[in-house]
ZAMARGU-4260 file (C-alpha; in steps of 0.2 Angstrom, whole numbers, plus 5000, padded with zeros to 4 digits):
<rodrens>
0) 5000/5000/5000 | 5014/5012/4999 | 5006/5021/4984 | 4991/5024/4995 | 5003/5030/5009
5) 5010/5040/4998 | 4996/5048/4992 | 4989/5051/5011 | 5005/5058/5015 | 5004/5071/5002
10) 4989/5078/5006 | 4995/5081/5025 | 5009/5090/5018 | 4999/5102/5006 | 4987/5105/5021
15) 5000/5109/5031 | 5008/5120/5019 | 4994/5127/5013 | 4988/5133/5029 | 5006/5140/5034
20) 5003/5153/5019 | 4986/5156/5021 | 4986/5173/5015 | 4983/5160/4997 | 4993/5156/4984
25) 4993/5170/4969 | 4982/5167/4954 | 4998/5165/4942 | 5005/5152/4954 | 4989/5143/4954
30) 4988/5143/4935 | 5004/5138/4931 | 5002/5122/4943 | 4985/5118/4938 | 4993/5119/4919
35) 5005/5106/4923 | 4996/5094/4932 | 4982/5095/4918 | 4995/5091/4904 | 5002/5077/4915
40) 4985/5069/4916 | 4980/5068/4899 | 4997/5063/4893 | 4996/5049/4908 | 4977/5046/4899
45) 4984/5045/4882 | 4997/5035/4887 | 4985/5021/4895 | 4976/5020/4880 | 4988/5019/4868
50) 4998/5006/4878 | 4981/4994/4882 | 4971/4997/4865 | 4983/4983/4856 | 4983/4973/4869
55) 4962/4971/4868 | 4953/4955/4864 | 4938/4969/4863 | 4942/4982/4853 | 4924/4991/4852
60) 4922/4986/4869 | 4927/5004/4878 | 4915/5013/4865 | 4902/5004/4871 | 4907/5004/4890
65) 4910/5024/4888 | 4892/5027/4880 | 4881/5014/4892 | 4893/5023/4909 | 4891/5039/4904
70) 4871/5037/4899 | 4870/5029/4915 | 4880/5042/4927 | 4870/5055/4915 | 4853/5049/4920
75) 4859/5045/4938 | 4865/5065/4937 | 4881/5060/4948 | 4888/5078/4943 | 4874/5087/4949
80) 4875/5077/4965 | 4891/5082/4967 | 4888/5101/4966 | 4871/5097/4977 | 4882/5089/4990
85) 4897/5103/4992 | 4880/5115/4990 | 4875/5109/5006 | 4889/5112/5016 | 4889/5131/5012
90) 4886/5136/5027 | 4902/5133/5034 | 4918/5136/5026 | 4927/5119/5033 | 4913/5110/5028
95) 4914/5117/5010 | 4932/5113/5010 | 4930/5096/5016 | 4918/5090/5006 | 4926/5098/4990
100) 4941/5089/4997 | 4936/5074/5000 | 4925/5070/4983 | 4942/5079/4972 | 4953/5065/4980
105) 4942/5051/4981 | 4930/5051/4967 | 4943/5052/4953 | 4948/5039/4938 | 4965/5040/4949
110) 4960/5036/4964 | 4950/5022/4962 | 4961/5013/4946 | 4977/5016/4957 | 4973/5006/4973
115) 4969/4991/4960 | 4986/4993/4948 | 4996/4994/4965 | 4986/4978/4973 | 4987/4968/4956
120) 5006/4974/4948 | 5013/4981/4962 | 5013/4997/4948 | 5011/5013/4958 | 5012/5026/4942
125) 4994/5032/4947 | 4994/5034/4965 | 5009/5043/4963 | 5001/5054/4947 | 4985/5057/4959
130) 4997/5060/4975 | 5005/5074/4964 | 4987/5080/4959 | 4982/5079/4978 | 4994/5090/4984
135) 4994/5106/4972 | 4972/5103/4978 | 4978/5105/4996 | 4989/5116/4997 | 4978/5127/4986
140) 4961/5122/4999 | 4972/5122/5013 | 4977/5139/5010 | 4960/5145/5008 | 4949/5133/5021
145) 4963/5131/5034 | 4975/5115/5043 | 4956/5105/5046 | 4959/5099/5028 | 4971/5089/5032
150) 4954/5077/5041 | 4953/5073/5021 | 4968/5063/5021 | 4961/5051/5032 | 4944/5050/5023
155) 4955/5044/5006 | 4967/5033/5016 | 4950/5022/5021 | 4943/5025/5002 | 4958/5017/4993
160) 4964/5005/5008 | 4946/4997/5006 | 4948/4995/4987 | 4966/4989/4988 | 4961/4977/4999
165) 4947/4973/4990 | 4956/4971/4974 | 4969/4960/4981 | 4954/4945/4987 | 4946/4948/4971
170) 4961/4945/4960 | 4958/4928/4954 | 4943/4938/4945 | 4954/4953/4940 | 4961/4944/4924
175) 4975/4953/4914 | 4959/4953/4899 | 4949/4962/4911 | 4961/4974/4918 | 4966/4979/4898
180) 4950/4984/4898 | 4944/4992/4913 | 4963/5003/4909 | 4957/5009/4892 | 4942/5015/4899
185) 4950/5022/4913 | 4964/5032/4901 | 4951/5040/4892 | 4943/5046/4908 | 4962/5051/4915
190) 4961/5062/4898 | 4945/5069/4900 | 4949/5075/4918 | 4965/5083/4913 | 4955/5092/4897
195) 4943/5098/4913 | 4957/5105/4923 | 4965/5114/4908 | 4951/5122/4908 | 4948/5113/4887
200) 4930/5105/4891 | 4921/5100/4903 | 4919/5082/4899 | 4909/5079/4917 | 4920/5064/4922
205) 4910/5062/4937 | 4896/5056/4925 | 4907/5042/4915 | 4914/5034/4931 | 4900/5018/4929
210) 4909/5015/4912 | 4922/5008/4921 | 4909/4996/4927 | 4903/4990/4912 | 4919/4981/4907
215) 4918/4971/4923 | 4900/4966/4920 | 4904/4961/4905 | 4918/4949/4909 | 4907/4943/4923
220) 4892/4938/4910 | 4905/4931/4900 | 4911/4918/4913 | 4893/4910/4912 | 4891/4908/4894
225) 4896/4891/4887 | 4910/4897/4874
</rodrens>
């Protein structure tokens, strides 16, 4: 779990920093950062899809997991629910903070492929990509909301810890078919969230996260058919 250490680690030191400078980090600096880790994203995104795409027993099969997901998490309006949800806690500026927080470093492509690549190939590249992600967020929250950010950290060591864990009893299920699969799906989300940050589209990754479920379900009707 050292990718998930790392990545909890990061956000305790961008809190920390972030609530040392307080006085916020100038709109240039921001920009530049956000800039960076944008193009680092959708390079890492291309990257996974470029290097998974040949490998694919189902080629079409991500066009079809990216239209089903996103109609689904379109219906379902996860997006929405994630504006609602930091909405609520309006109120009070922590609370705003920590619930941005929290749904930024948890409910990201990152975040949820990365626990499963460390568990499965001992491959930490995107913990390590979303730990360097996490900590330009926290500072920058940290900086506004205060050193209670850093409460986040321990919310997104639970999250991944529970889907390393999860991934590791599971792995006899977790075929290297499956995971070429579930990894193009997931680059083409890595893309569209580092389009979102540069400020390019707004794709609305939130919505296209159940796409990555539809490979799974796929592979998992597949083991009951008789060829």
């Amino acid at each position: 779990m050292i990718g998930t250490i790392v990545n909890t680690a990061t956000i305790l030191t961008g809190s920390i920093i972030g609530s040392v400078i307080r006085k916020g980090i100038k709109e240039e600096y921001q920009g530049a950062l956000y800039n960076a880790m944008g193009l680092s994203a959708t390079v890492l995104g291309v990257n996974a899809v470029v290097g998974n795409l040949p490998e694919s027993p189902y080629p079409v099969l991500f066009i079809l997991s990216l239209a089903l997901g996103s109609l689904l998490g379109t219906i379902a309006d996860l997006d929405g629910k994630f504006h609602s949800l930091v909405g609520k806690f309006s109120h009070s500026n922590l609370g705003q903070g920590l619930s941005t927080g929290i749904l930024l470093y948890c409910i990201g492509t990152l975040s949820i492929l990365g626990p499963i690549q460390s568990a499965l190939h001992n491959d930490h590249t995107y913990l390590f990509t979303n730990a360097t992600l996490d900590f330009v967020t926290s500072m920058v929250l940290a900086s506004t909301y205060g050193i209670g950010m850093a409460l986040a950290a321990v919310v997104l060591f639970v999250w991944q810890g529970s889907i390393y864990l999860s991934a590791s009893l599971l792995s006899g299920f977790l075929s290297p078919e499956l995971m070429t699969e579930v990894s193009i799906v997931g680059g083409v989300l890595i893309f569209s969230s580092g389009l979102s940050i540069l400020g390019i589209k707004d794709c609305k990754a939130l919505n296209m996260l159940p796409s990555l479920l539809i490979p799974i379900l796929w592979f998992l009707v597949k083991s009951f058919l008789p060829f």
